[in-house]
N, C-alpha and C positions, 0 to 999 in steps of 0.2 A: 728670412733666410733665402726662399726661394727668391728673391728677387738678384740676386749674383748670377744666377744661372736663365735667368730672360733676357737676351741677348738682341732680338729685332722687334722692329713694331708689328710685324706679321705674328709672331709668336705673341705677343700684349694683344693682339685684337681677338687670336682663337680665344685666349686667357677671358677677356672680357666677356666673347661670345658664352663661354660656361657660366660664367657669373651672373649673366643676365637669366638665368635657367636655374641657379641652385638652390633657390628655397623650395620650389616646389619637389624638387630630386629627390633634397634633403627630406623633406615631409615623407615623403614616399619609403624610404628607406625603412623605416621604423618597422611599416608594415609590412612591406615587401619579405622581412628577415622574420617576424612573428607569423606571416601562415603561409610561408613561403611557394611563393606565387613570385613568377615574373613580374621585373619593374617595366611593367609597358609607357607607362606616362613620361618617363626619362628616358624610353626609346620613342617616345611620340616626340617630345619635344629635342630630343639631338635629331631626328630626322630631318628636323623643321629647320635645324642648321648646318644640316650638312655634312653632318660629322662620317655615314659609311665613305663619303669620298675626297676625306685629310689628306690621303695617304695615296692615292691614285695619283698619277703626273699627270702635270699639267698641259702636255703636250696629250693625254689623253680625257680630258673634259674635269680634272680633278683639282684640287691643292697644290697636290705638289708636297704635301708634309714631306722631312728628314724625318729619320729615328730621333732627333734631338727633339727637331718638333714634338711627334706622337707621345713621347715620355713626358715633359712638359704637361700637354694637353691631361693625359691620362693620369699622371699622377694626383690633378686638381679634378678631374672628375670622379676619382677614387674617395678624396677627403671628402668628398658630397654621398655618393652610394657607390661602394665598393663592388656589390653587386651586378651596376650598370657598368664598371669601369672593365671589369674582368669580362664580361658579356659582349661588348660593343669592339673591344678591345682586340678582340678574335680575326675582327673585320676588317681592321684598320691594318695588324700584322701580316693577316692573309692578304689583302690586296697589294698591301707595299711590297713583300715577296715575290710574287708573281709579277708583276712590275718591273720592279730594279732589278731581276733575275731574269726578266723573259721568259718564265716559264713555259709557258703554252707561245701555240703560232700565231702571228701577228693577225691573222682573221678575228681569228678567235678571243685575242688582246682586246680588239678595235668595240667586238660587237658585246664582246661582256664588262666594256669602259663605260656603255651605254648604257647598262643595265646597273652599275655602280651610279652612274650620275644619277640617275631617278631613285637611291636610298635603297639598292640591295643589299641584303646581308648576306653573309658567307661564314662559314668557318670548314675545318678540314673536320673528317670524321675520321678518326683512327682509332683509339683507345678498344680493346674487346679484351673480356673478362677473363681469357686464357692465356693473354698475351701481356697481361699488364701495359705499363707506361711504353711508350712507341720507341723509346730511348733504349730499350733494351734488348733491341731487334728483333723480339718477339714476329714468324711471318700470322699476317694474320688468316682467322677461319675462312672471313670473308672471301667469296671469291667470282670470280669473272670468267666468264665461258664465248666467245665469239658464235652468233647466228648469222644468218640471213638478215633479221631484222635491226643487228648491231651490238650489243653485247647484253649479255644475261648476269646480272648481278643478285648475290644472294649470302645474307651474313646477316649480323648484330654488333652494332658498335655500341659503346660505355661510354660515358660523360660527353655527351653531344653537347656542348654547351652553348646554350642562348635559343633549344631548338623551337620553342613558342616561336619563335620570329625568324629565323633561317628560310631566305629563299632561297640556297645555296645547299650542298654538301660536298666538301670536297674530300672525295670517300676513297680509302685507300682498299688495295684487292689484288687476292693475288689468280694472277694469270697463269696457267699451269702449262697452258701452251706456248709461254713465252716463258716459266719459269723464271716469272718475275712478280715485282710486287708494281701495281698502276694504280695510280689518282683518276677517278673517274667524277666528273662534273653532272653533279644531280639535280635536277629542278625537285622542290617541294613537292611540287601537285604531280606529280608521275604515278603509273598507277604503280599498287604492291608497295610503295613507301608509305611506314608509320611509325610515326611516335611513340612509345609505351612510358607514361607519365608514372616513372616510376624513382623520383630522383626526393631521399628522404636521407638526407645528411643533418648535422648538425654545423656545417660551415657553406660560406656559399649558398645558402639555402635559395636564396633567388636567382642564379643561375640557370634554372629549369636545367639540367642538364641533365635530360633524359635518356633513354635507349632510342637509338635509330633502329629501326627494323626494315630490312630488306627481302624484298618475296617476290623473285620473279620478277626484279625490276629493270625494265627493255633503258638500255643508253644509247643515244646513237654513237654510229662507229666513231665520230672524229670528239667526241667528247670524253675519251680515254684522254684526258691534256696533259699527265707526266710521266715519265718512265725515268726511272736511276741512270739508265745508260743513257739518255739525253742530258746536251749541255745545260745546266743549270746556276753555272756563275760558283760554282763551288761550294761545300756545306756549311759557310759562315754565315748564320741571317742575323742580323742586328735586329729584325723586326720581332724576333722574343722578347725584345726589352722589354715590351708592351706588359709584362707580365710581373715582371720585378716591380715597375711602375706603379702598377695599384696596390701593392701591398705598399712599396712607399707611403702612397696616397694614405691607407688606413693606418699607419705610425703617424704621421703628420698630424690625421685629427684626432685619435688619442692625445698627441701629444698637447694639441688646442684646448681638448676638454680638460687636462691631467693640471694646466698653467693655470687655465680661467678660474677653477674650482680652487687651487690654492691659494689663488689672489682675492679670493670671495669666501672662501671656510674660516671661520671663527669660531672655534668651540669659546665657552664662557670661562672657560680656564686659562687664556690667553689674551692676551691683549690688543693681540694684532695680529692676521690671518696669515694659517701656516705655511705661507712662502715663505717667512719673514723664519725660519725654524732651520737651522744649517742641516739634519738629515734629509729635510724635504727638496733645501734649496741642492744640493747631493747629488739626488735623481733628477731633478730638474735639467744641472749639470751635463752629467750622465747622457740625458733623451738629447739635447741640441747638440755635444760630442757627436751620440752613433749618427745623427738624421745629415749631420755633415756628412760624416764618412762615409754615409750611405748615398749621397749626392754626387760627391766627387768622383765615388766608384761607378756611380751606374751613368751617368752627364758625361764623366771622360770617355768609358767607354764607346757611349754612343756618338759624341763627338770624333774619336777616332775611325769609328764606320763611316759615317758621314764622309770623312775626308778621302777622295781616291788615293792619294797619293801615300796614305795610311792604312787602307783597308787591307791590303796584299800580307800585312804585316800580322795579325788576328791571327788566335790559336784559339785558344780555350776563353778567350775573354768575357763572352757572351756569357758562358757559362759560369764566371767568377763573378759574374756582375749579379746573376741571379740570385747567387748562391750566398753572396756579404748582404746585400739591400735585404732577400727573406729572410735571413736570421739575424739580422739588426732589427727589424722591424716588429720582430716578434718579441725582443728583448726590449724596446722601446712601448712596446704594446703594458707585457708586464710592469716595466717599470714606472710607467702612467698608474697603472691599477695601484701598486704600494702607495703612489701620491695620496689617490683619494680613501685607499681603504676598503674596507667590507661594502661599503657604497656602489663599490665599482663591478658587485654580484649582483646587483638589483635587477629585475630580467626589466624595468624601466632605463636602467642607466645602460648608456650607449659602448662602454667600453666593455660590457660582458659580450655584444656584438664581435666589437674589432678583437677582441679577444680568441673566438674562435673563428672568425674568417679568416685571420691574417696565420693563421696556420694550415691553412688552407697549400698556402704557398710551399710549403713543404714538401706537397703531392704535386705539384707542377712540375712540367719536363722543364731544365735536366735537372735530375737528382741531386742530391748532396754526392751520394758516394761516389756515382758517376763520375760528377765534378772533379774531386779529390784525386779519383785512380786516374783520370786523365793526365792532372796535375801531375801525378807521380810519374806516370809514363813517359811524359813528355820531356821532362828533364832530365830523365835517366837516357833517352836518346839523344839527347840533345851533352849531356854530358860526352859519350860514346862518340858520335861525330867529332867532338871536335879532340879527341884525342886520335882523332885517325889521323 
């Protein structure tokens, strides 16, 4: 099915590049999600290809990935370890944003392009436990005070995620002298910044997605790199697809393991293995239906971002795309497990995994209801205009 949607030989060559890597991923996985620890072996070896800089341009030492690319890329790194897809994933979205948006100044572009070519990681730190999801405007505790010796940062941020490996934090704070909220660019090794290993879910487990702790930690002044009231390219980023993606990713290999195991189970009360049984063949139905619809939605839209000449056009899209692909995929999830049955609780069998990761997706920005009240919004004003 996926093969409709691979369109250049650049995109078949990242495809192959994962493929020559996914047994060992795959192996890892298993464990990675039973004592949930970092998949560092599937960040050693996407290092080794390259993968933090898909998404950097090319005119700055990178790739060059589209969002069509990245989704692609990441949905097939999901079917492998969901884990590493949501993890690595962070990095690829964060850099292509900054990028195709300009965010920060082009010094500063130039010299942290360099630091992406050599296999940095990155992701944003927002999330704090009083603030909920960053979607809900919540300002946060964290905050930023200007010295002498460049800014004073001091907070706790919530689902850091991938922070075992993060050289990067791209930390948000609010400035009280500016009466705003700023993204402040953190190196790892700075003093006063630590980890607190304290991330004990039942989904995502290997995400490490720990607490950031900040105490007294010095930034220098030009490392403040975004402010709201700076041009930004406007609030559409395509590059959250990255997210819908891997829950794709994890419907897809349920749906592999849900086909193979019907085409191979034989109880001795049949004759022939229950593919061959119209309830089973049903859901089977059923899973390649939503994994289409789930395709078409989240592919078109990222094809419409990609296009300039289309992108002007973007509402809410980004946020429909997230919101059909995670709850198709969760209902493809399910309807894999009915294929096989009480089997598919085995804490052996891999679909009690995709099970509760790919619910995971749920808790990702933006929200369902978000979503929804936007939807609603948007056409009630849009109805209103054009009666004017």
């Amino acid at each position: 099915m996926k093969e409709l949607f691979i369109k250049t030989e650049r995109q078949r060559y990242w495809l192959e590049q994962l493929a020559s890597i996914a047994e060992p991923i795959k192996s890892e996985a298993v464990e990675v999600d039973e004592q949930s620890w970092f998949p560092f072996e599937a960040y050693k070896l996407l290092l080794q290809i390259g993968y933090p800089k898909l998404t950097l341009p090319k005119q700055y030492g990178g790739e060059g990935l589209s969002v069509y690319d990245m989704i692609l890329v990441q949905e097939t790194l999901a079917s492998y370890d969901e884990n590493a897809s949501l993890s690595l994933g962070w990095t690829l979205g964060v850099v292509g944003e900054i990028y195709d948006k300009k965010l920060w100044a082009e010094d500063l572009l130039q010299k942290f392009a360099q630091k992406v070519q050599q296999g940095a990681i990155i992701n944003r730190a927002v999330s704090e436990l009083a603030t909920g999801s960053p979607t809900r405007g919540g300002r946060p505790g964290t905050n930023a005070v200007s010295t002498a010796n460049g800014w004073l940062l001091n907070g706790r941020k919530i689902f850091t995620t991938a922070s075992p490996v993060l050289d990067y934090f791209l930390t948000s704070a609010w400035i009280e002298e500016k009466g705003q909220i700023g993204f402040f660019l953190i190196h790892k090794d700075v003093a006063g910044l630590t980890i607190e290993e304290n991330w004990q879910m039942t989904a995502m487990r290997g995400t490490s997605s720990h607490d950031l702790v900040l105490q007294d930690v010095v930034v220098p002044t030009n490392h403040l790199v975004e402010l709201p009231s700076q041009p930004s390219g406007g609030k559409i980023n395509g590059w959250i697809l990255h997210i819908p993606a891997t829950y794709l990713g994890i419907a897809q290999a349920a749906r592999d393991y849900a086909l193979h195991f019907a085409n191979h189970h034989q109880p001795n009360s049949l004759n022939a293995p229950i593919s061959t049984l119209p309830n089973v063949q049903q859901l089977l139905g059923d899973i390649e239906l939503k994994l289409h619809q789930a395709r078409f939605v989240l592919y078109g839209v990222a094809e419409a971002y990609d296009d300039p000449t289309r992108r002007h056009t973007l509402t809410n899209e980004m946020a429909v795309a997230k919101h059909t692909v995670t709850n198709i995929a969760i209902d493809v999830v399910d309807k894999a497990m009915r294929v096989v049955g009480a089997k598919s609780l085995q804490l052996t069998n891999p679909l009690q995994r995709y099970y509760r990761n790919v619910r995971a997706g749920l808790h990702n920005p933006p929200m369902d209801d978000m979503t929804i009240l936007k939807l609603a919004t948007a056409a009630i004003e849009q109805q209103k205009l054009s009666e004017q």
